[in-house]
mmCIF file as gemmi writes it, N, C-alpha and C atoms, coordinates in Angstrom:
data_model
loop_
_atom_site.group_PDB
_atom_site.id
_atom_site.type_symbol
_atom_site.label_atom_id
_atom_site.label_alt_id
_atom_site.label_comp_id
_atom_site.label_asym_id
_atom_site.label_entity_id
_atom_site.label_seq_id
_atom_site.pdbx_PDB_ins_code
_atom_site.Cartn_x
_atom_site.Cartn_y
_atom_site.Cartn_z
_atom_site.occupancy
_atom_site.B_iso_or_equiv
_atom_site.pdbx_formal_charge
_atom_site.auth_seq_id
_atom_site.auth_asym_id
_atom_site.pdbx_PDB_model_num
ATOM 1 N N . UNK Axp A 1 ? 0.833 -1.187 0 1 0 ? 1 A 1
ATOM 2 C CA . UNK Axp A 1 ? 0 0 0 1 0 ? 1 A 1
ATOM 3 C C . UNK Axp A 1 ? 0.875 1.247 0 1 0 ? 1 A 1
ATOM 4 N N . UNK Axp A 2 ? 0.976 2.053 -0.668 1 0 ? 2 A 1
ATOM 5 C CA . UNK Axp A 2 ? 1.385 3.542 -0.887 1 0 ? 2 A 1
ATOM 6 C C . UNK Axp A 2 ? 0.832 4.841 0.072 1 0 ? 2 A 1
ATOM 7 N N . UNK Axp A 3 ? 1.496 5.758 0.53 1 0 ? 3 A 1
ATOM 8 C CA . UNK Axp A 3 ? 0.916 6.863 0.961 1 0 ? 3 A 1
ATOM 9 C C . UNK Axp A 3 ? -0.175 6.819 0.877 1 0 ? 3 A 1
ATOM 10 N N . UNK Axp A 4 ? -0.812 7.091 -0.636 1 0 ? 4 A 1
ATOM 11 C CA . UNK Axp A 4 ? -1.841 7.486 -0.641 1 0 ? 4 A 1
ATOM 12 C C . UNK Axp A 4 ? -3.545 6.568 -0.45 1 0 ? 4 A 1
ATOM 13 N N . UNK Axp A 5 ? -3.149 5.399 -0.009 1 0 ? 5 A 1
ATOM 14 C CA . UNK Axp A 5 ? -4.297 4.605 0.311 1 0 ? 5 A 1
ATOM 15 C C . UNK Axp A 5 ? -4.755 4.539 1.181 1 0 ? 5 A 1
ATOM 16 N N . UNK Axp A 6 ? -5.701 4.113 1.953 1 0 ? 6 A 1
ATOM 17 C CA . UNK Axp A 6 ? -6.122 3.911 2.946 1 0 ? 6 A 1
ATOM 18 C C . UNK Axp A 6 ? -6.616 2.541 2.739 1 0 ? 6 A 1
ATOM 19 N N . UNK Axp A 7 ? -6.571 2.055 4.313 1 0 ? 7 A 1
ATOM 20 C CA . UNK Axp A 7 ? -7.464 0.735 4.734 1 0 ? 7 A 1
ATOM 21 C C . UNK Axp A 7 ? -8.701 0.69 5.455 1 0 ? 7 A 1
ATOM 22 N N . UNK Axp A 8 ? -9.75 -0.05 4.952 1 0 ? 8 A 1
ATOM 23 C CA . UNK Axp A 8 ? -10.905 0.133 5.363 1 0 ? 8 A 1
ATOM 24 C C . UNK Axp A 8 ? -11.436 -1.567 5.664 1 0 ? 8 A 1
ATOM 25 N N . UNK Axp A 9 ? -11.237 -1.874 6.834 1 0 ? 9 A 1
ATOM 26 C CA . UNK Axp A 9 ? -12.252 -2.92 7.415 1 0 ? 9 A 1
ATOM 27 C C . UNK Axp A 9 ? -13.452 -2.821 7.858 1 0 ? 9 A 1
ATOM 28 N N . UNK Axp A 10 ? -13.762 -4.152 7.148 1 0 ? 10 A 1
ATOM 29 C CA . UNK Axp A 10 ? -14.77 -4.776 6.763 1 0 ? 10 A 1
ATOM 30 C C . UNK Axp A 10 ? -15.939 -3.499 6.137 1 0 ? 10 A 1
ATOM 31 N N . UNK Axp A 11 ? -15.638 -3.216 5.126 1 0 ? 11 A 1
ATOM 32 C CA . UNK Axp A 11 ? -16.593 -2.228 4.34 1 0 ? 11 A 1
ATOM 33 C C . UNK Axp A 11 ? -17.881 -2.812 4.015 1 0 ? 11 A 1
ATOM 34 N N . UNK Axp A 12 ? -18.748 -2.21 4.37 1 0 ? 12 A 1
ATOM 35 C CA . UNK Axp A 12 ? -20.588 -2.216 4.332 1 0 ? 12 A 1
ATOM 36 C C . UNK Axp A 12 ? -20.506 -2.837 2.589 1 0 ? 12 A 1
ATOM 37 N N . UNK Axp A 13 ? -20.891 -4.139 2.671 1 0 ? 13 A 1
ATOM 38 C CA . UNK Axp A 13 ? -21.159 -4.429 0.915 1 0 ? 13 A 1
ATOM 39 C C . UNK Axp A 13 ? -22.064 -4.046 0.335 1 0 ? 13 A 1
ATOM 40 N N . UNK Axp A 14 ? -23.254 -2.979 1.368 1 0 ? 14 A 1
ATOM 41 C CA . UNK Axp A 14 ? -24.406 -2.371 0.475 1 0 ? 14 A 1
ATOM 42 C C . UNK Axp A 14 ? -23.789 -1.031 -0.368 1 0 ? 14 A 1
ATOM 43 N N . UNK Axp A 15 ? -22.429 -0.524 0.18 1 0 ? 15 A 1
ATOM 44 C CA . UNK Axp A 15 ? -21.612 0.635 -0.424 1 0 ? 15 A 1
ATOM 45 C C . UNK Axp A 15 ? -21.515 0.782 -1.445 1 0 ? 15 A 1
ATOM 46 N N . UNK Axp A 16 ? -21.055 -0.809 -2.378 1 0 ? 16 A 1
ATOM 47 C CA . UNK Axp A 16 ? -21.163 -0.592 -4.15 1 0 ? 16 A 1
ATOM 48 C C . UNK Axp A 16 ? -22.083 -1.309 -4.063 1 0 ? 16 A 1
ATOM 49 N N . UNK Axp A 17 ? -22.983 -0.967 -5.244 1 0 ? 17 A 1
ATOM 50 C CA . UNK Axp A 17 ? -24.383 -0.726 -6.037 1 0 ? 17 A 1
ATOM 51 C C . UNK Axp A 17 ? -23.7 -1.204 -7.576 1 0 ? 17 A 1
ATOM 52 N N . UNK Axp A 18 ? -24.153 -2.24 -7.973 1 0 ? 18 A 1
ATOM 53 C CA . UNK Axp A 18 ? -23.569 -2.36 -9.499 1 0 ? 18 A 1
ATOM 54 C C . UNK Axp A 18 ? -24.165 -1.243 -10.405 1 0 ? 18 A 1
ATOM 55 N N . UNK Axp A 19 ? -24.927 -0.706 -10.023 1 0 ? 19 A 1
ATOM 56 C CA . UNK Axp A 19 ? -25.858 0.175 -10.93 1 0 ? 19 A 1
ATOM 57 C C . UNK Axp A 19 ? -24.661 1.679 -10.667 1 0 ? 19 A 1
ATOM 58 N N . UNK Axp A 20 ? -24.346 2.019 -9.476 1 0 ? 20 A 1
ATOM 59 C CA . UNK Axp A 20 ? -23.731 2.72 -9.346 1 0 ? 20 A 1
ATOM 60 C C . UNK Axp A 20 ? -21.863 2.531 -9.66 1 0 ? 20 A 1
ATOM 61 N N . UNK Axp A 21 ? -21.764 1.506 -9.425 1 0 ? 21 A 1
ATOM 62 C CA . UNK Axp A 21 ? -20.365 1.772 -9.279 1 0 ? 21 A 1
ATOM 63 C C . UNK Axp A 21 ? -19.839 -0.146 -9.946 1 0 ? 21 A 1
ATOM 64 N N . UNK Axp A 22 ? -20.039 -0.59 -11.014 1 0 ? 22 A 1
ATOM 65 C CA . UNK Axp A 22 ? -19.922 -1.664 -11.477 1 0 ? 22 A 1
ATOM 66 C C . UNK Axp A 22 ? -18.083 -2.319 -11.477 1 0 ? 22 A 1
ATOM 67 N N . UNK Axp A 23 ? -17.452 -1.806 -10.203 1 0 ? 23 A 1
ATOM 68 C CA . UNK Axp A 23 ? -16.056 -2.737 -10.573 1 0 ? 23 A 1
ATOM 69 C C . UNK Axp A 23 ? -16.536 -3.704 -9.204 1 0 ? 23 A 1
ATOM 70 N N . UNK Axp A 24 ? -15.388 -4.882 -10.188 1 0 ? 24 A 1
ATOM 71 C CA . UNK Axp A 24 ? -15.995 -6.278 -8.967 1 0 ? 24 A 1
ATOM 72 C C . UNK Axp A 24 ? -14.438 -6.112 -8.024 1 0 ? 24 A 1
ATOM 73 N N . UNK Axp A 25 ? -15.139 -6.308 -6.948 1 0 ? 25 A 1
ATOM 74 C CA . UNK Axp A 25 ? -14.562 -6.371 -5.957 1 0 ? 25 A 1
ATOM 75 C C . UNK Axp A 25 ? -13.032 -6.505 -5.635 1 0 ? 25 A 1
ATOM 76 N N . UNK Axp A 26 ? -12.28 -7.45 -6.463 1 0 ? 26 A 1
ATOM 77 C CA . UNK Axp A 26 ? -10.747 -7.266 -6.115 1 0 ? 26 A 1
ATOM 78 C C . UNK Axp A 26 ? -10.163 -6.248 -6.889 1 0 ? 26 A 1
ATOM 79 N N . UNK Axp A 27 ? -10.726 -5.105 -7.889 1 0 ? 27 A 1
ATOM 80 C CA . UNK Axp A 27 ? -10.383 -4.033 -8.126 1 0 ? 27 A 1
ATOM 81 C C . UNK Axp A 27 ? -10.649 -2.443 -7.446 1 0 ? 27 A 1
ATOM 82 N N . UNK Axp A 28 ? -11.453 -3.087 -6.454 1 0 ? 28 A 1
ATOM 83 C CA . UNK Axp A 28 ? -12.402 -1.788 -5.661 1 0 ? 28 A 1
ATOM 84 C C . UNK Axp A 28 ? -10.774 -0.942 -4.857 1 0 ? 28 A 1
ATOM 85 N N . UNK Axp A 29 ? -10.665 0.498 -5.212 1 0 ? 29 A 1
ATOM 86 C CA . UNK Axp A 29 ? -9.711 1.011 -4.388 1 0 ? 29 A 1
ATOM 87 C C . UNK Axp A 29 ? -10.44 2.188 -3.422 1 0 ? 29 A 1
ATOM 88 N N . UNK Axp A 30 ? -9.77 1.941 -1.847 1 0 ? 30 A 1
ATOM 89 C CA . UNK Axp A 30 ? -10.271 2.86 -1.074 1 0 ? 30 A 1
ATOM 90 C C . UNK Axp A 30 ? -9.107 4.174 -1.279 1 0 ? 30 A 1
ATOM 91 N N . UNK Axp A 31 ? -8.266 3.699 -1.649 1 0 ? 31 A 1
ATOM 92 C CA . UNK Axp A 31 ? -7.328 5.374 -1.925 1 0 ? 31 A 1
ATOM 93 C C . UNK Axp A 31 ? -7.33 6.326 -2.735 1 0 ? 31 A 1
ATOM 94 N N . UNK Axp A 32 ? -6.501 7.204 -3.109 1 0 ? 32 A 1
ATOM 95 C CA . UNK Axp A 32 ? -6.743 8.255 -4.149 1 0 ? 32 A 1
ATOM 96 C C . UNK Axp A 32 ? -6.686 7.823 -5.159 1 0 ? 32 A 1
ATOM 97 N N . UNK Axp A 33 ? -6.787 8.715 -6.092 1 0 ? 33 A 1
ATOM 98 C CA . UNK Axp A 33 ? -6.844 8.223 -7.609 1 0 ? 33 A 1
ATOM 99 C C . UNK Axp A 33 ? -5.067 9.259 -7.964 1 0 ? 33 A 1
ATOM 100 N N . UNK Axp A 34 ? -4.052 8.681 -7.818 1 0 ? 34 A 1
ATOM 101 C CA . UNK Axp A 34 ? -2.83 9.122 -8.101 1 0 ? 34 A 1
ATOM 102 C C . UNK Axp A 34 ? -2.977 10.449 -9.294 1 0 ? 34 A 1
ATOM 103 N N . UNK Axp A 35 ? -3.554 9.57 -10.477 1 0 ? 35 A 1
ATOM 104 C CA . UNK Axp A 35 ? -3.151 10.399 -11.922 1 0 ? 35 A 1
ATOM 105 C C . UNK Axp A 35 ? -4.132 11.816 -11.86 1 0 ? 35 A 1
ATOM 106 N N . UNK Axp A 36 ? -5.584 11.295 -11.392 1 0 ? 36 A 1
ATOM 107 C CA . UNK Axp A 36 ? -5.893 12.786 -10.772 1 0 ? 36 A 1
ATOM 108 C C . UNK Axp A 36 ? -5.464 14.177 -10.233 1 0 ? 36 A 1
ATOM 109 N N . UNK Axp A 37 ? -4.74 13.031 -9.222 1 0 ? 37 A 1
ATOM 110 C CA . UNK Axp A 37 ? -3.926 14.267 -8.724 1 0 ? 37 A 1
ATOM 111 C C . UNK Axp A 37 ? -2.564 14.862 -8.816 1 0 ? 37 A 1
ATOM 112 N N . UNK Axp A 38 ? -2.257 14.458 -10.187 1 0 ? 38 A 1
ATOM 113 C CA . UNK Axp A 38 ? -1.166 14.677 -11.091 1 0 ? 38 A 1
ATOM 114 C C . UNK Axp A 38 ? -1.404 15.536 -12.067 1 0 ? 38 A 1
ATOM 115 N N . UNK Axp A 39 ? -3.037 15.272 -12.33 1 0 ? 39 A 1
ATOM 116 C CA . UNK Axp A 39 ? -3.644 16.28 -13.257 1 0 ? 39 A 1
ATOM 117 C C . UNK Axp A 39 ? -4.343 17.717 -12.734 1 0 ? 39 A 1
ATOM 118 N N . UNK Axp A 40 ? -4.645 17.725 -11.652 1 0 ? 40 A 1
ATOM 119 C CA . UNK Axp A 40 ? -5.228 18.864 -10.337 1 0 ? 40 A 1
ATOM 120 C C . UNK Axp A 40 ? -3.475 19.503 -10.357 1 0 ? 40 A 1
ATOM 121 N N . UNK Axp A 41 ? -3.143 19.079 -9.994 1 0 ? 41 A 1
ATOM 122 C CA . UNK Axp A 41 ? -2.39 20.092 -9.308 1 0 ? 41 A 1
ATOM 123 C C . UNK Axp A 41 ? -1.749 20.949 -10.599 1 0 ? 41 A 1
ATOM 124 N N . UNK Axp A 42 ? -1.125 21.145 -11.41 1 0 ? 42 A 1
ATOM 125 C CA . UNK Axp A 42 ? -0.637 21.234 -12.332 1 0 ? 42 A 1
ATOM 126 C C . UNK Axp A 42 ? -1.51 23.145 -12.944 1 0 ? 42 A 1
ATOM 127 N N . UNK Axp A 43 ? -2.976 22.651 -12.857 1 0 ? 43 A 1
ATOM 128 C CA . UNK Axp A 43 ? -4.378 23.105 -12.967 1 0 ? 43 A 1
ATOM 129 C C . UNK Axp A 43 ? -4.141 24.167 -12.253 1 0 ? 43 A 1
ATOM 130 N N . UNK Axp A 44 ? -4.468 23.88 -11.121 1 0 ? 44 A 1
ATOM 131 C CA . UNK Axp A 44 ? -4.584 24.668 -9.552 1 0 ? 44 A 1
ATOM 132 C C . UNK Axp A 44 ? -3.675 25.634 -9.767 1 0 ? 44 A 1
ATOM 133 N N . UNK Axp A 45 ? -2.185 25.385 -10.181 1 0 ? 45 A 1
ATOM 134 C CA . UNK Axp A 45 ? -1.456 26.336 -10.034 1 0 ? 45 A 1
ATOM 135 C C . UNK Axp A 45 ? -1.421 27.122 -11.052 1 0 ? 45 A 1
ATOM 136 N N . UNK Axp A 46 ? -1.944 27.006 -12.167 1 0 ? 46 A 1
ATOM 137 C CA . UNK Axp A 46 ? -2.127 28.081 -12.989 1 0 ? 46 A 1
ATOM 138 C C . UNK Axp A 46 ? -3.068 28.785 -12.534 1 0 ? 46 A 1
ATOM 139 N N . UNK Axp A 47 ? -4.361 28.483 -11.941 1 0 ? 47 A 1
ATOM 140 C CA . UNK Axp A 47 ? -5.727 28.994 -11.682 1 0 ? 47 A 1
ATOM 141 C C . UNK Axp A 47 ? -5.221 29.991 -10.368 1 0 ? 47 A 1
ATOM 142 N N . UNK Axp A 48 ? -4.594 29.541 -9.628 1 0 ? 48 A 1
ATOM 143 C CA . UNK Axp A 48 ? -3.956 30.563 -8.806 1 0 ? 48 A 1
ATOM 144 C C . UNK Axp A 48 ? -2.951 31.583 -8.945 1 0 ? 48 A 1
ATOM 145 N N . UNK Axp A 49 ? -1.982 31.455 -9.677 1 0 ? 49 A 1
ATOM 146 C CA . UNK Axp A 49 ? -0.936 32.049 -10.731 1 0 ? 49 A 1
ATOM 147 C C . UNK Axp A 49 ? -1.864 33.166 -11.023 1 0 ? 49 A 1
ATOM 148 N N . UNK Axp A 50 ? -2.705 32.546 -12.008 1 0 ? 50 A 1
ATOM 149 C CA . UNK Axp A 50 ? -3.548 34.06 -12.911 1 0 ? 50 A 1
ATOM 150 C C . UNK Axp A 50 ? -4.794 34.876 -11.716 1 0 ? 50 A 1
ATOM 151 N N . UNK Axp A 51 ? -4.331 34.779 -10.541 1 0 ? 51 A 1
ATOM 152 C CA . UNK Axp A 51 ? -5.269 35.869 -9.97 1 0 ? 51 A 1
ATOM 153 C C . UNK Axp A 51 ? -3.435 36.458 -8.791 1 0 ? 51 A 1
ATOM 154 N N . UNK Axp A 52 ? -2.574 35.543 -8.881 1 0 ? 52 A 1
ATOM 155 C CA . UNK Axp A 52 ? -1.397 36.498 -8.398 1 0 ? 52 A 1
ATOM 156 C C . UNK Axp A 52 ? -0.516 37.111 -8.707 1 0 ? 52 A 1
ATOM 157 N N . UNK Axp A 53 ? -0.653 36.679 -9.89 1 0 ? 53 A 1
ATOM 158 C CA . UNK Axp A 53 ? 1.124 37.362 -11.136 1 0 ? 53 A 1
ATOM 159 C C . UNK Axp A 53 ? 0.193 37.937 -11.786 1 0 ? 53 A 1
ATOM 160 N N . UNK Axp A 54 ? 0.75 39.309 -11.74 1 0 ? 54 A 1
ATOM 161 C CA . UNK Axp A 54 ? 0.416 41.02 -12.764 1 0 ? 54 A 1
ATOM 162 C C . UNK Axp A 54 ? 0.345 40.338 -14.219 1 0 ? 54 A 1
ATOM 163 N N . UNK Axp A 55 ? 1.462 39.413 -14.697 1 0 ? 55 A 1
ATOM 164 C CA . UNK Axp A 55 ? 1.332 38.652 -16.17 1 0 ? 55 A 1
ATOM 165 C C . UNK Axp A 55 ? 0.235 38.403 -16.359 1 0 ? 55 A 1
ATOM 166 N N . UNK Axp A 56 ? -0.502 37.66 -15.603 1 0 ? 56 A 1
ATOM 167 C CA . UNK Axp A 56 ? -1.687 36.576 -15.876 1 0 ? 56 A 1
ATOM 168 C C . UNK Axp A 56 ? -2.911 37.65 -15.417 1 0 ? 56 A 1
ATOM 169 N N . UNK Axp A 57 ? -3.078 38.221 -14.863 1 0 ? 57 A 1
ATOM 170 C CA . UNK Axp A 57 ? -4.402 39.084 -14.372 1 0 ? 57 A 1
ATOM 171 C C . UNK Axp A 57 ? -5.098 39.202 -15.622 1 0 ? 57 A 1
ATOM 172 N N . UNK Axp A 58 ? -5.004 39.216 -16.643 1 0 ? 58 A 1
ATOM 173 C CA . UNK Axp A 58 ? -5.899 39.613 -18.058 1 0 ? 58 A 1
ATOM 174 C C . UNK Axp A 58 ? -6.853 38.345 -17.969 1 0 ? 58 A 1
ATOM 175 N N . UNK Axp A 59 ? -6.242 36.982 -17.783 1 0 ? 59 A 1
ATOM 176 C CA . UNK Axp A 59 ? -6.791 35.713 -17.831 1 0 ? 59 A 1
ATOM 177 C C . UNK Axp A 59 ? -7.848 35.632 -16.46 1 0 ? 59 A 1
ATOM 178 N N . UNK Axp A 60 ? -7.338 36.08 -15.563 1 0 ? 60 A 1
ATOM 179 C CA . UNK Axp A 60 ? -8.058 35.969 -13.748 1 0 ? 60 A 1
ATOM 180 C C . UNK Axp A 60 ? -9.6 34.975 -14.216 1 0 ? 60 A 1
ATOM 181 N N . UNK Axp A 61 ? -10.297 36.104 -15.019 1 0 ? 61 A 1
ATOM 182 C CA . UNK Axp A 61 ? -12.021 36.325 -15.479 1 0 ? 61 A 1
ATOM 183 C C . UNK Axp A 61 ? -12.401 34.628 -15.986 1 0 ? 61 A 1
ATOM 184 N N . UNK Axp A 62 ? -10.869 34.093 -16.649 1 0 ? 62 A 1
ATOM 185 C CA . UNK Axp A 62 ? -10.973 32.945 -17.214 1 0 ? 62 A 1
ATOM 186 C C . UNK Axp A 62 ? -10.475 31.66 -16.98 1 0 ? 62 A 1
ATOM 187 N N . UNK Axp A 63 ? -9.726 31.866 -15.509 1 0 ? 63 A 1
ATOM 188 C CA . UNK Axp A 63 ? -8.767 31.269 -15.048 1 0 ? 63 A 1
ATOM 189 C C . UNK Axp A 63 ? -9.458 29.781 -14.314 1 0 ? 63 A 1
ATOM 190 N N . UNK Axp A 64 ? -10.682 30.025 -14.023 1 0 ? 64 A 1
ATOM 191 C CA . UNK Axp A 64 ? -11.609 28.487 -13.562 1 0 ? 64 A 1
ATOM 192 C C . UNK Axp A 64 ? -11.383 27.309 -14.895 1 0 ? 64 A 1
ATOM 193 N N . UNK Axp A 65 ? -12.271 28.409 -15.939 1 0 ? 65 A 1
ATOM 194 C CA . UNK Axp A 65 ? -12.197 27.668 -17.448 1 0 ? 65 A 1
ATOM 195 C C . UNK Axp A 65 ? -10.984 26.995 -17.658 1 0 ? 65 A 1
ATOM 196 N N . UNK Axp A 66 ? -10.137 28.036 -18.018 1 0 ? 66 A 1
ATOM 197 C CA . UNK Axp A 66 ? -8.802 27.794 -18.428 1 0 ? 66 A 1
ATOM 198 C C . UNK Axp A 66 ? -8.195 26.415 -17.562 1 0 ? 66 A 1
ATOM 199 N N . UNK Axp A 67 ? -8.118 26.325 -16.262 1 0 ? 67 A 1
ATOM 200 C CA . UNK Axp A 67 ? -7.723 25.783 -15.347 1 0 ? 67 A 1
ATOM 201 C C . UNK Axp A 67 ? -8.395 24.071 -15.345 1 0 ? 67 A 1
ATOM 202 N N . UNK Axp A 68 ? -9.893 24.445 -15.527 1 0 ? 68 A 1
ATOM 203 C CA . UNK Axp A 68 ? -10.797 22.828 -15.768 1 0 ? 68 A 1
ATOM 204 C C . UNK Axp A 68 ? -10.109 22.1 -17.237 1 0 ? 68 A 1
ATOM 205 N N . UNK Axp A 69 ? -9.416 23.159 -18.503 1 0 ? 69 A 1
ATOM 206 C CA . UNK Axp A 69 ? -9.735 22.812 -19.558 1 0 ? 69 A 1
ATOM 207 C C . UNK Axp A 69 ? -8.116 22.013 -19.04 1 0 ? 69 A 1
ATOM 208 N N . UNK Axp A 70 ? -7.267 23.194 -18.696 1 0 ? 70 A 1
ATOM 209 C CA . UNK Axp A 70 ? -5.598 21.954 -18.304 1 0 ? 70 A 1
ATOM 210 C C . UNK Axp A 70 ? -5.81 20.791 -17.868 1 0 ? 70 A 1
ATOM 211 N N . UNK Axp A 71 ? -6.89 20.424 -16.533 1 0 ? 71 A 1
ATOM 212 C CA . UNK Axp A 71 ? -6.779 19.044 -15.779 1 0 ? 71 A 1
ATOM 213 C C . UNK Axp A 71 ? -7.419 18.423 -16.599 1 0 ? 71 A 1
ATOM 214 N N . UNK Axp A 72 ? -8.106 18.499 -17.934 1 0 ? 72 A 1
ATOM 215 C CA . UNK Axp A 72 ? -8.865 17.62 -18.666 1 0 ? 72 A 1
ATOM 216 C C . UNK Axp A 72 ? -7.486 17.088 -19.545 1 0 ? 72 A 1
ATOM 217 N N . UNK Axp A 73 ? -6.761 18.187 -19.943 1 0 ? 73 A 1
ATOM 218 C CA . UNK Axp A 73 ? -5.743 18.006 -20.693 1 0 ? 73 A 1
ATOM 219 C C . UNK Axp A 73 ? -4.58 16.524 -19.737 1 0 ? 73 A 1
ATOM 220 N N . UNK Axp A 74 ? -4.213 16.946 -18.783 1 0 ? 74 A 1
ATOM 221 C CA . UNK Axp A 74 ? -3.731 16.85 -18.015 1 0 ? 74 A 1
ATOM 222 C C . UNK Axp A 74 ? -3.546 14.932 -17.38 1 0 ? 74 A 1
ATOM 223 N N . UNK Axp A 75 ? -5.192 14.968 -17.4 1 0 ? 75 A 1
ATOM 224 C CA . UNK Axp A 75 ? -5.444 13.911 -17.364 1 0 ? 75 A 1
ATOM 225 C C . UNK Axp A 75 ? -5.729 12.813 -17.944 1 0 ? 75 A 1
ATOM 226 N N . UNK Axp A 76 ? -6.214 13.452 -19.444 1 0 ? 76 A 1
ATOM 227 C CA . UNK Axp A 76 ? -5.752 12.812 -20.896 1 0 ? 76 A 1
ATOM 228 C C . UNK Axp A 76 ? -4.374 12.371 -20.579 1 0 ? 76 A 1
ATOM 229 N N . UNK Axp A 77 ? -3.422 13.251 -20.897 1 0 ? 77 A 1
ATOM 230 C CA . UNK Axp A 77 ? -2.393 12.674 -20.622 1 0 ? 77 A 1
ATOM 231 C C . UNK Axp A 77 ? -1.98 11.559 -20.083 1 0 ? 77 A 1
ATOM 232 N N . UNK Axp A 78 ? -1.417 11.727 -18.597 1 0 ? 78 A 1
ATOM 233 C CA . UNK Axp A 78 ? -1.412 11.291 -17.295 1 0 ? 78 A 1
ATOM 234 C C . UNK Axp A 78 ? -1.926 9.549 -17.387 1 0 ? 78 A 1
ATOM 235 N N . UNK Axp A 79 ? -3.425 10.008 -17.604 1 0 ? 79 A 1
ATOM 236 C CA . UNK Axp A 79 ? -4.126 8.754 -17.498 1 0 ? 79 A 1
ATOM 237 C C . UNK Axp A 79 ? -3.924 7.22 -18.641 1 0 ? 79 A 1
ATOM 238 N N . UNK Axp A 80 ? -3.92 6.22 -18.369 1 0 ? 80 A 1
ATOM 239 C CA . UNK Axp A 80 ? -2.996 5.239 -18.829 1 0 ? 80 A 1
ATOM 240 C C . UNK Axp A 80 ? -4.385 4.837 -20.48 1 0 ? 80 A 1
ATOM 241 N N . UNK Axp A 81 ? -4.428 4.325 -21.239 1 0 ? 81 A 1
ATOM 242 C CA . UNK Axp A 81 ? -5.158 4.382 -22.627 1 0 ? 81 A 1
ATOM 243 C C . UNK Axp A 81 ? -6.545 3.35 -21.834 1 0 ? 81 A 1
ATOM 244 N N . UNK Axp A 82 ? -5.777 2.465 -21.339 1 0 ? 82 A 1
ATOM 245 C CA . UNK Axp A 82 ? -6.694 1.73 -20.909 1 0 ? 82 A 1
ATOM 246 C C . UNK Axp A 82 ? -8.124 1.639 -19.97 1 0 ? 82 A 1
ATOM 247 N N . UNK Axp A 83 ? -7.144 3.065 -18.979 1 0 ? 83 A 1
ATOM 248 C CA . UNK Axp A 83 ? -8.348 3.595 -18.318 1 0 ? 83 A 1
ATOM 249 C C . UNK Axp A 83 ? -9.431 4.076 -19.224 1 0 ? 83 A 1
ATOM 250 N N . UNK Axp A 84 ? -8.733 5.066 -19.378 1 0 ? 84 A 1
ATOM 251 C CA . UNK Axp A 84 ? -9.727 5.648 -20.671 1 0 ? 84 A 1
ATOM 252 C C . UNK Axp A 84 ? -10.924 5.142 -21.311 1 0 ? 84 A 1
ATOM 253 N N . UNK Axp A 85 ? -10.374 3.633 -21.593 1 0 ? 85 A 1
ATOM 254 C CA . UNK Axp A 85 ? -11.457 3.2 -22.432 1 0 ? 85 A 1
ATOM 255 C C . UNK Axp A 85 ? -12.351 2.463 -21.29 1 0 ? 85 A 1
ATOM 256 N N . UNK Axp A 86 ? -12.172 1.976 -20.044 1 0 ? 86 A 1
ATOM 257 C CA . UNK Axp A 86 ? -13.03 1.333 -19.377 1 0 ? 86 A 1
ATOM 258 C C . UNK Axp A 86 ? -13.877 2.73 -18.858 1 0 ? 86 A 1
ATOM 259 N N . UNK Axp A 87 ? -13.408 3.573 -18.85 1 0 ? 87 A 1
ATOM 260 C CA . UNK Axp A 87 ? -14.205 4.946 -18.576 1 0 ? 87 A 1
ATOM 261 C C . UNK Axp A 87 ? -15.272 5.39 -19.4 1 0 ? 87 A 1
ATOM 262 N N . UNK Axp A 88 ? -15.063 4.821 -20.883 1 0 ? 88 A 1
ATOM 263 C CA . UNK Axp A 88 ? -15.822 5.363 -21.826 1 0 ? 88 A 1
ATOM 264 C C . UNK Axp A 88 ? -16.509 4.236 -21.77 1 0 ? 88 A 1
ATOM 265 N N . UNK Axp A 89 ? -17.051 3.058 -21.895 1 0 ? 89 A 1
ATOM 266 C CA . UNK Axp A 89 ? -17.659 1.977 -22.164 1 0 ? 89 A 1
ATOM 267 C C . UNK Axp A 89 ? -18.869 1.884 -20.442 1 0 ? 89 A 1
């Protein structure tokens, strides 16, 4: 287990709902989602950047947008092909 996981005994099996949340069980993760937050942060700091650096203030108005459109980018990236496609299906 890595930093970023946590352990959770004996988790309530009414929690996943196949309707809601269809992975079977020895793939279920209680920790973060790593590449997420490979793709957030990256984001964040531009979105904060353009309301503190005099450079970027023109953007401020656009800097949410701008900022959602990087972690999409970001996480394209980041994220492995495979996810991707179990994401889309």
């Amino acid at each position: 287990m890595s930093g970023f996981e946590t352990e959770i005994k004996n988790p309530d099996p009414r929690l996943y709902n196949e309707d809601l949340a269809p992975i079977p069980p020895d793939k279920r993760s209680w920790g973060w989602h790593k590449r997420a937050l490979y793709a957030f942060f990256p984001a964040a700091v531009f979105s904060v950047a353009s309301v503190w650096m005099p450079v970027l203030q023109d953007l401020s108005g656009y800097a949410w947008i701008i900022g959602a459109a990087l972690g999409a980018i970001f996480y394209y990236l980041f994220a492995s092909r495979s996810e991707l496609v179990e994401m889309s299906t």
